[in-house]
C-alpha positions in Angstrom: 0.0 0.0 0.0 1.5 3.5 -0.8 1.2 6.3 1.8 -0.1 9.4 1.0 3.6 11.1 0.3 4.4 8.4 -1.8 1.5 8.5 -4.4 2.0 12.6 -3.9 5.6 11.9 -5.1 4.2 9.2 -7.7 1.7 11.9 -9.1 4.6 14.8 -9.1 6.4 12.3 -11.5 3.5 11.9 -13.7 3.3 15.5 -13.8 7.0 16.0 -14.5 6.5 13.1 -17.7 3.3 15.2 -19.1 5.4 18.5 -18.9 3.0 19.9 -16.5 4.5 22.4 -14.3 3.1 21.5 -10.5 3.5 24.8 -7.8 2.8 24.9 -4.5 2.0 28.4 -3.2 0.2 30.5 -0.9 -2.7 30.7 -2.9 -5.3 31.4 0.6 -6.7 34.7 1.3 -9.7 36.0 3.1 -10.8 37.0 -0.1 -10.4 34.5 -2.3 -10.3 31.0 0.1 -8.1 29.4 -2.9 -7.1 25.5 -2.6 -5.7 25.0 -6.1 -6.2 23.0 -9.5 -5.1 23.0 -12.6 -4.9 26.2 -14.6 -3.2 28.2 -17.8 -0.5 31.0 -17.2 0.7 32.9 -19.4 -0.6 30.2 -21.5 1.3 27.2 -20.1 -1.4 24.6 -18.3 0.1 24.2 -14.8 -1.3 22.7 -11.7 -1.1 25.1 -8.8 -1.7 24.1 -4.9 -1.9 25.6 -1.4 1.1 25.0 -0.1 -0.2 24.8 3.3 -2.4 22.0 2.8 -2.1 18.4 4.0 -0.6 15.9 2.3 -3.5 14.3 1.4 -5.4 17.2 0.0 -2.5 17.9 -2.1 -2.6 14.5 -3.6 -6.5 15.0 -4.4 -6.1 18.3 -6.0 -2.9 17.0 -8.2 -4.8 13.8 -9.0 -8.0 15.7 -10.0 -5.9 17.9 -12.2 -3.7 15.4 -14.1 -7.2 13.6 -13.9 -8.3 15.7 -16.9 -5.3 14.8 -19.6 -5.6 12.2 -21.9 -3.7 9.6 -20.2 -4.3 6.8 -22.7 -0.8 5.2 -23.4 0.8 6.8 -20.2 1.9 3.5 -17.9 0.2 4.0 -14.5 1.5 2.2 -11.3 -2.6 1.0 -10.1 -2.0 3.5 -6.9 -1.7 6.4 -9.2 -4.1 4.9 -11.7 -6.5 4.4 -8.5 -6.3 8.0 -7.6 -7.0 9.4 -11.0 -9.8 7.5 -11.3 -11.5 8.3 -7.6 -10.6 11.9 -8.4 -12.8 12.2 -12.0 -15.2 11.7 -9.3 -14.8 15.1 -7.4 -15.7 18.9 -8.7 -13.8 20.2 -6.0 -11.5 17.9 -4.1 -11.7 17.6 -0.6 -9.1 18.1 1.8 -11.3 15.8 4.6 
């Protein structure tokens, strides 16, 4: 069974493969309560997080994001192909 900093670090990796550029910020404000997802800057499709999230609502919001790439081809280890698929299931990922 992988932990949740493993299949954070398995997911990273998948990002890294895709060329999607994964940030982890301060992204939460009173006025705009941000958690993160995937996004385009400056025209580039990145995946941007709260930094000060928990491990595991990190790996929700970077699954949900890389959840929306065609992935067909990609090898998936059946943790991170687990996640991907449990995370199509969220609109809005939750860090609970």
């Amino acid at each position: 069974m992988i932990h949740d900093q493993g299949l954070l670090s398995l997911l990273e990796g998948l990002a890294e493969q895709l060329q999607i550029p994964v940030g982890y910020v301060d992204l939460a404000t009173e006025e705009l309560p941000g958690r993160g997802g995937l996004c385009v800057l400056r025209g580039e499709r990145r995946i941007i997080i709260e930094r000060t999230l928990d491990t595991r609502a990190k790996t929700r919001l970077l699954a949900a994001g890389l959840a929306q790439f065609d992935l067909e081809g990609v090898y998936l280890l059946p943790a991170v192909r687990q996640a991907l698929e449990e995370a199509k299931g969220f609109d809005h990922p939750d860090a609970s």
